[in-house]
C-alpha positions in Angstrom: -152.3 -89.4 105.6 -149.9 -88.3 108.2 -149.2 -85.2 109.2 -145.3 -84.0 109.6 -144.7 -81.9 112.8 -144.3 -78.7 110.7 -148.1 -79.2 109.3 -149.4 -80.1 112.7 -147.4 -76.7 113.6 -149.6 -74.6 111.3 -145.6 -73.8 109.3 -147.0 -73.1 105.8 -144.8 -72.7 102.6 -143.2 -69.8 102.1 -143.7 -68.0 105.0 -140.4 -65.8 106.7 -138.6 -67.6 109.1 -136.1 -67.6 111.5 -134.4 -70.9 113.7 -132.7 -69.5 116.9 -130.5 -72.5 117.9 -132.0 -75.4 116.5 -130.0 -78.9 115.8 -129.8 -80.3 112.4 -131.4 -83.4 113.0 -134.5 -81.6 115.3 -134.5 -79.0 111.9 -134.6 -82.4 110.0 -137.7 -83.8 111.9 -139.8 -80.6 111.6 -140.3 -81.9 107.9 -140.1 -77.8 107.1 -142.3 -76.6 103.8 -140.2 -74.6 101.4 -139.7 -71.2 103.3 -137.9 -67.9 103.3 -135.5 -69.2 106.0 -133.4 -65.8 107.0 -130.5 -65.8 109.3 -130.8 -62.4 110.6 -133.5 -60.8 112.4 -134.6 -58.3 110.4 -138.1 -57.0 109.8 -141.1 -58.7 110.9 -141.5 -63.0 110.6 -144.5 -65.7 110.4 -143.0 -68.2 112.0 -139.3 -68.1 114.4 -138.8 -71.0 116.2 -136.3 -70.8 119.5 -134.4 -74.1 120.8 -133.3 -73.3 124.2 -131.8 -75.2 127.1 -132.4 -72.5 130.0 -134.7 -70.8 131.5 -131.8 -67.5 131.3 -132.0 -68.1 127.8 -134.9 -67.8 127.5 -135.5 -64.9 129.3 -132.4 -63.3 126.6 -133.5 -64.4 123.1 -137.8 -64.6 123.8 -138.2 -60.7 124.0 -135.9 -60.1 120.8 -138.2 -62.7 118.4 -141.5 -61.7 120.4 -140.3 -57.9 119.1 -139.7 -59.7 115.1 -143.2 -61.5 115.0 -145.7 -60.0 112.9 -149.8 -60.1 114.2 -150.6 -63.4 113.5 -147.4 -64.8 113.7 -146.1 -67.2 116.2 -143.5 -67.7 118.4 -142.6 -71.6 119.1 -139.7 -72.6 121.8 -138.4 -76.0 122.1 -136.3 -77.4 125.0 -135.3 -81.0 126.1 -137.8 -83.3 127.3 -137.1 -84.7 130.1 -134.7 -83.1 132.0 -132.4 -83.9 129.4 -129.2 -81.6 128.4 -129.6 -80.4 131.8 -132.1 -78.4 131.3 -134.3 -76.0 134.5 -137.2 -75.9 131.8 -140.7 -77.4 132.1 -143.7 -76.6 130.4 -144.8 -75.5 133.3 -141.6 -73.0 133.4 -142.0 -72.6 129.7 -145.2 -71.3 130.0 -144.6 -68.5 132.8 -141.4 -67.1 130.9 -144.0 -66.6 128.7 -146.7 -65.1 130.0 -144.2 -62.8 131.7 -142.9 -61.7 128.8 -146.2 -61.0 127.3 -147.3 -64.1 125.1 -149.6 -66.8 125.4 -149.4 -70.4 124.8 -151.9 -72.6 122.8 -150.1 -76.0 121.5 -147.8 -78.0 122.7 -146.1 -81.0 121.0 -143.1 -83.5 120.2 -140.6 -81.8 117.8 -138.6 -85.1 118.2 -137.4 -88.0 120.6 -135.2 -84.6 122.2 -137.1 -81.8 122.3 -140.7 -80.8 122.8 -142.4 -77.6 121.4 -144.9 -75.0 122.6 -146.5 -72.4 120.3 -146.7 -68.3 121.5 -148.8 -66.0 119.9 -149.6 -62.0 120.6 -152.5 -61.6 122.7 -155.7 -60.2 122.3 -155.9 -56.7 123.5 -158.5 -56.7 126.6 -158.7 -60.5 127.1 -157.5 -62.3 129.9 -155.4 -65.8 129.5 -156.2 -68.1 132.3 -155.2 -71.9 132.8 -153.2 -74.2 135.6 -149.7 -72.3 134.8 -150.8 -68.3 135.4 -153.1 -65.5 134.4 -152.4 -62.8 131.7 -154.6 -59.8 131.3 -153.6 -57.2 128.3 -154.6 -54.0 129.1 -155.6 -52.1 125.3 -152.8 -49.4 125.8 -150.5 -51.3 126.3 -150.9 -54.1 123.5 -148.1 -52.0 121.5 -145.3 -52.6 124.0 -146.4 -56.9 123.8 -146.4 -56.7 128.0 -148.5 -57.6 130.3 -150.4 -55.4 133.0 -148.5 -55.4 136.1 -149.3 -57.5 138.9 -151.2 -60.0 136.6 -148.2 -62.7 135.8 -147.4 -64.9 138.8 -143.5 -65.6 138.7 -142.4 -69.7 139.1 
């Protein structure tokens, strides 16, 4: 049986959810589950999903749905593959705005022929996030404010 992108995902029915600049037709090939889709940020969410040309923009609308997503939650940001749209992101870029902002990354796939995908969860307070992209340490006081320790996130 094949999977649809929102089961390889982990986007299971019913959970809260918010889509932060998504196309129609990228929405269409996500394949969502029934889910409480809510246009407002408001409380805490399971799953908020941010498409996103630029690395400014990201930088703008990452820290307002990192603050919305509940432990356990995550956090997935799509931009264009390729180059495409004009885009300054990379996964390589993709994955620094992130770890600067206090997330880590675990999977990364094709939404679509257009946009790739890359899943951000909370860390773990008092582990340290290693690979080829950066290093993020979470110091246990500060796992409340979702940052990391200073001096820990190389910048690309």
């Amino acid at each position: 049986m094949v999977r649809t992108v929102a089961q390889k995902m982990g986007v299971r029915p019913g959970c809260r959810a918010h889509l932060l600049g998504a196309p129609a037709e990228s929405v269409a090939a996500l394949e969502l589950p029934k889910l409480e889709l809510v246009n407002e940020l408001d409380g805490p969410f399971d799953y908020l999903h941010l498409f996103v040309v630029t690395q400014a923009g990201m930088r703008r609308d990452f820290p307002t749905l990192r603050e919305h997503l509940r432990p356990g939650g995550m956090l997935w940001v799509s931009w264009p593959k390729g180059g495409r749209h004009g885009t300054d992101l990379t996964m390589r870029s993709v994955i620094a705005i992130g770890y600067d902002l206090g997330m880590v990354e675990s999977v990364c796939l094709r939404v679509d022929d257009k946009w790739a995908g890359l899943k951000f969860t909370h860390p773990k307070p008092g582990k340290t996030y290693h690979n080829s992209f950066g290093t993020l340490r979470v110091d246990e006081r500060e796992i409340g404010l979702r940052r990391p320790v200073p001096g820990d996130v190389p910048h690309s």
